[in-house]
C-alpha positions as a printed Julia matrix, in Angstrom:
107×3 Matrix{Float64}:
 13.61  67.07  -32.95
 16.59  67.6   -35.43
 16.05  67.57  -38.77
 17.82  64.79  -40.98
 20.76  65.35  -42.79
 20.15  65.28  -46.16
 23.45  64.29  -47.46
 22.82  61.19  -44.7
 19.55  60.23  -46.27
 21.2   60.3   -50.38
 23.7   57.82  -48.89
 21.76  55.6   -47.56
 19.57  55.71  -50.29
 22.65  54.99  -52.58
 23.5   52.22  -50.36
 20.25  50.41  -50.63
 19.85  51.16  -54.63
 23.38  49.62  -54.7
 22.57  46.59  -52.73
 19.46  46.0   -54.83
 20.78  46.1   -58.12
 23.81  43.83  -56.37
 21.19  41.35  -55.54
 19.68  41.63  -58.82
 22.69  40.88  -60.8
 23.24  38.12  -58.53
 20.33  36.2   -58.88
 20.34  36.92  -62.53
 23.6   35.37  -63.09
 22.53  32.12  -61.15
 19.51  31.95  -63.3
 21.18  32.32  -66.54
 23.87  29.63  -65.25
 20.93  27.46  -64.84
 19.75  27.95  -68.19
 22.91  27.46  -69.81
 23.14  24.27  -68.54
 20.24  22.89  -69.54
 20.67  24.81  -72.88
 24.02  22.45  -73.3
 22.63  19.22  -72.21
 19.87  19.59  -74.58
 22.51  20.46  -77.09
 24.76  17.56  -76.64
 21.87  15.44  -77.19
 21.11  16.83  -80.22
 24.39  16.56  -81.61
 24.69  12.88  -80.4
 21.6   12.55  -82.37
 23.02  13.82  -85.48
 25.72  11.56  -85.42
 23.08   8.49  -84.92
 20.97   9.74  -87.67
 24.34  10.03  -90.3
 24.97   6.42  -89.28
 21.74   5.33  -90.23
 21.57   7.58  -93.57
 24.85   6.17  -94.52
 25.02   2.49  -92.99
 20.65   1.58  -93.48
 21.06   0.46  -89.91
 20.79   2.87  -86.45
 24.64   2.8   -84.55
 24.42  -0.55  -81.55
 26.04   1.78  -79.32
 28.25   5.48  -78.74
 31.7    3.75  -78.66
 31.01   2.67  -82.15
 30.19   6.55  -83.18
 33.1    7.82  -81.59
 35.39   4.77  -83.53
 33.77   5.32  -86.52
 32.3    8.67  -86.97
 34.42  10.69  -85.06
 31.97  11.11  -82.1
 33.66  12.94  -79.18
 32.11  12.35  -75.73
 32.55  14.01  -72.26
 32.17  11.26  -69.81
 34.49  13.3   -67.2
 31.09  16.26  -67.2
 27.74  14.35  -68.71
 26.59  10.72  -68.38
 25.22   9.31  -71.74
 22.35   7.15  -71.89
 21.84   5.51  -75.33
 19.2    2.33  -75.89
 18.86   0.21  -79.49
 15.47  -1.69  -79.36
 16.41  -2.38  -83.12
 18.52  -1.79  -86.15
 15.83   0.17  -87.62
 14.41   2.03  -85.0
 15.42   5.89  -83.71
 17.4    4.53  -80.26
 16.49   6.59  -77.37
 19.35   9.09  -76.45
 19.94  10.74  -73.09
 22.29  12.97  -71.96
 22.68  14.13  -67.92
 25.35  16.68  -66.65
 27.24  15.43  -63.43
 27.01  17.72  -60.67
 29.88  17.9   -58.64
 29.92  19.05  -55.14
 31.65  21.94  -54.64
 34.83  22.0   -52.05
């Protein structure tokens, strides 16, 4: 039986440590993509919710819908990348506010 040659063995063993760490960084990245997203959704909301709560501080009376924010208050929405959900049960109560990222399907 022949003996291995070592310099054959370090480059396989490179090529696996290389693959690894490849597949590492790739699955990383997808997570943190992941998180990000959600990290901005949840951000837009709050912000939306900001604006609602000025409204109310300054006006006595909770916004009846987004348009009037963005007329009034300057609010600036991205309808082309999130779908906003926003429902008044009354004047005086904290509306509920939703915010959903559109996930396009990729080409």
């Amino acid at each position: 039986m022949k003996k291995l040659n070592l310099s054959l063995v370090s480059i396989i063993v490179a090529i696996l440590i290389i693959a690894s760490a490849g597949a590492v960084i790739f699955f990383g990245v997808a997570d943190y993509s992941d998180s990000y997203s959600k990290n901005r959704v949840d951000d837009i909301r709050e912000t939306v919710l900001g604006y609602v709560a000025q409204c109310y501080a300054l006006e006595g009376a909770y916004p009846p819908d987004l348009n009037y924010l963005e007329q009034n208050y300057g609010l600036q929405l991205n309808e082309d990348k999130y779908i906003y959900h926003y429902e008044m049960f009354a004047t005086n109560i904290l509306p509920d506010v939703q915010v959903f990222a559109i996930e396009r399907a990729s080409d």
